[in-house]
N, C-alpha and C positions, 0 to 999 in steps of 0.2 A: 606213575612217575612223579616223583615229588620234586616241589621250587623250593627256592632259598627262600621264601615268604612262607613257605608251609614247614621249614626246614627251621624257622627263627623260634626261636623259645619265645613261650607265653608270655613272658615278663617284659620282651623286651617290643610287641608288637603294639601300636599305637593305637591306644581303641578309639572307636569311631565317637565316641563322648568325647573325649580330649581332643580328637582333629577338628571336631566343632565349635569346639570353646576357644581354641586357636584362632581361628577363622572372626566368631565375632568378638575377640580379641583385637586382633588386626583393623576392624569395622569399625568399631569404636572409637579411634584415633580420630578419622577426620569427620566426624560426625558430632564427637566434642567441640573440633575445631570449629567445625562449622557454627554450633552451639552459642560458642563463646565470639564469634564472631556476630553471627546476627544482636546478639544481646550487647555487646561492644556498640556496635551500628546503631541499635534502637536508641540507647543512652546519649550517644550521641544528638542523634534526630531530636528527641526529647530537651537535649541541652541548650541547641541551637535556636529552635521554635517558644521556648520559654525564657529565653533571654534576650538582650538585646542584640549582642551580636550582631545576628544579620542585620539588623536597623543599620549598625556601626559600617558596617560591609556595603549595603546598598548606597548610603549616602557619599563613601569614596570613591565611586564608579560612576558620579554624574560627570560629564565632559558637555551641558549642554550649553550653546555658546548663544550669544545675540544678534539677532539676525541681521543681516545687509545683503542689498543686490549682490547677485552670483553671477558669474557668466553659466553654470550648471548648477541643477542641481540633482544629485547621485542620487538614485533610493536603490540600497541592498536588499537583495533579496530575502524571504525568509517570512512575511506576515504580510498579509493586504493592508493591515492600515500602514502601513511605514507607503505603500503604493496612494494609499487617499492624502495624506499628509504631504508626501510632495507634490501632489496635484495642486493641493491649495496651495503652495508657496509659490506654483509654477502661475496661478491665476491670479495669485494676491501680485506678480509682480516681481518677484522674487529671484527668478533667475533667467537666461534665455533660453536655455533647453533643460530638458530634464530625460537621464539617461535610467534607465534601468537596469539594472544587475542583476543576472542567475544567470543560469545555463538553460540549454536547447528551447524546451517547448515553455518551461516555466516563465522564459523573457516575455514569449509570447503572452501570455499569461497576463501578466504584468501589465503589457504594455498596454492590452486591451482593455483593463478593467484602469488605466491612467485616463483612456479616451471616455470608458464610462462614463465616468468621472467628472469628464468637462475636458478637460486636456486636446488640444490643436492636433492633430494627428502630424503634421510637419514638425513639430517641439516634440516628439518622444522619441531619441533611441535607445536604441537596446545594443546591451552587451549581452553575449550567448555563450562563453566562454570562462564566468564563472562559479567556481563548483564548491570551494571554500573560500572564505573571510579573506583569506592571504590572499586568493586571486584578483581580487576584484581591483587591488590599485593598477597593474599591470596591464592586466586585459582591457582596462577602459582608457587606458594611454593608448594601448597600439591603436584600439579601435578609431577612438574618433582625436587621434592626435594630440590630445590636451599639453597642456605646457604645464606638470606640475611645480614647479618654482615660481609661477605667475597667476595663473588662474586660479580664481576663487570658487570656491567648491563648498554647495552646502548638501553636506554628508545626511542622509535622513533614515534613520533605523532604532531598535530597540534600546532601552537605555540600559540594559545590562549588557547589551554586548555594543554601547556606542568606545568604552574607554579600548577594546580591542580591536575592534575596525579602526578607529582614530590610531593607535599605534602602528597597525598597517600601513596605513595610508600616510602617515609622517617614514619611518622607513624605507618606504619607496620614493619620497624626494618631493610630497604634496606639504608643499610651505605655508599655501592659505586656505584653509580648511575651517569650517564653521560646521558644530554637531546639531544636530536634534533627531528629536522624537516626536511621535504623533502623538499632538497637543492634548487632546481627549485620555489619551493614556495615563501622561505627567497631570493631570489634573487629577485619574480617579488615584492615583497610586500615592500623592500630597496630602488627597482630603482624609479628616478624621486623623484620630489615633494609631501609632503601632499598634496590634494585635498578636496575639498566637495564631490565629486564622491566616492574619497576611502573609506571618512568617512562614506560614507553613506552605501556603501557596508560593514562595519567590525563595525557599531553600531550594529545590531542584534546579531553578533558574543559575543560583548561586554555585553549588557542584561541576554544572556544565560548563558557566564558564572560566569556573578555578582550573578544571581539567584543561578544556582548552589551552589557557594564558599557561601554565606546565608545559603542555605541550610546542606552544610555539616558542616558548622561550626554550624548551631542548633544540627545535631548529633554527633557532636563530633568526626567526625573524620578524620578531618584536625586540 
């Protein structure tokens, strides 16, 4: 019994050399792409890390303000020293409670290593409730009542991400708001020279939170 495949003249049957070279034909495309993409990306990395730029970038993102009594003061989730640094403002005098920000076990967290620390165990709450940057103005209102058009709030977190919290937190209706950063940090990240080293360490810092502020400015709430 013969098939229409054994029925197809020789000329017109597709040999198995040509269905291959079809094939990584086809392969070839996005593997270019890719190609020309990572080498795109590196140029990039390269251009960013050996110029100033990011110096230029970092230095628009300071939001650090001057300090005065707080009725609180906030420390955002996300790094232990932002948790030691409002400890010290809570003992230098600084504010009368000090609230900690993350979610579930992490507040815990938090909270424990504020008392570490020195911190009054009666002077720490915690908020548990948030998960992103955008939560934290919200959930620390309902929680412990704050008045933000009146109370004064010293916000305490990283300085690449304090100009995006601060825009959060203005957003949500917080009118007195004083920024910082854990003191030891803003001291190592001042001293000495720009570098390609430094740059190269605080480009991914800088990515994450381009992406982000993208982000929240597609929803709206920056």
């Amino acid at each position: 019994m013969t098939t229409e495949k054994d029925s197809m003249p020789a000329r017109h049957r597709p040999h198995p050399q040509d269905m291959w070279q079809r094939v990584r034909n086809r392969a070839r495309r996005p593997i270019a792409l890719l190609e020309h993409t990572l080498a795109l990306g590196s140029l990039l990395i390269l251009f960013m890390v050996f110029s100033p730029i990011p110096d230029w970038i970092l230095a628009t993102m300071d939001r650090q303000s001057p300090l005065a009594p707080a009725k609180y003061i906030i420390c955002l989730g996300g790094n232990p020293s932002r948790v030691i640094e409002a400890t010290r403002l809570l003992q230098e005098g600084y504010g009368e409670k000090l609230i900690v920000s993350n979610h579930g076990d992490a507040s815990i967290r938090m909270r424990d290593l504020a008392i570490d620390w020195g911190a009054p165990p009666d002077k720490v709450l915690m908020d548990v409730n948030s998960w992103k940057t955008l939560d934290h103005p919200d959930a620390i209102r309902r929680a412990f009542h704050l008045d933000p058009a009146n109370d004064l709030c010293i916000i305490v977190t990283s300085y690449t991400h304090m100009a995006r919290s601060r825009a959060c937190f203005r957003r949500a209706g917080y009118r007195h708001i004083l920024m910082r950063e854990p003191r030891w940090e803003r001291q190592f990240r001042t001293a000495g020279h720009p570098s390609w080293k430094r740059r190269f360490l605080i480009f991914p810092k800088l990515v994450y939170e381009g992406a982000a502020w993208v982000e929240y400015w597609v929803r709206g709430v920056v």
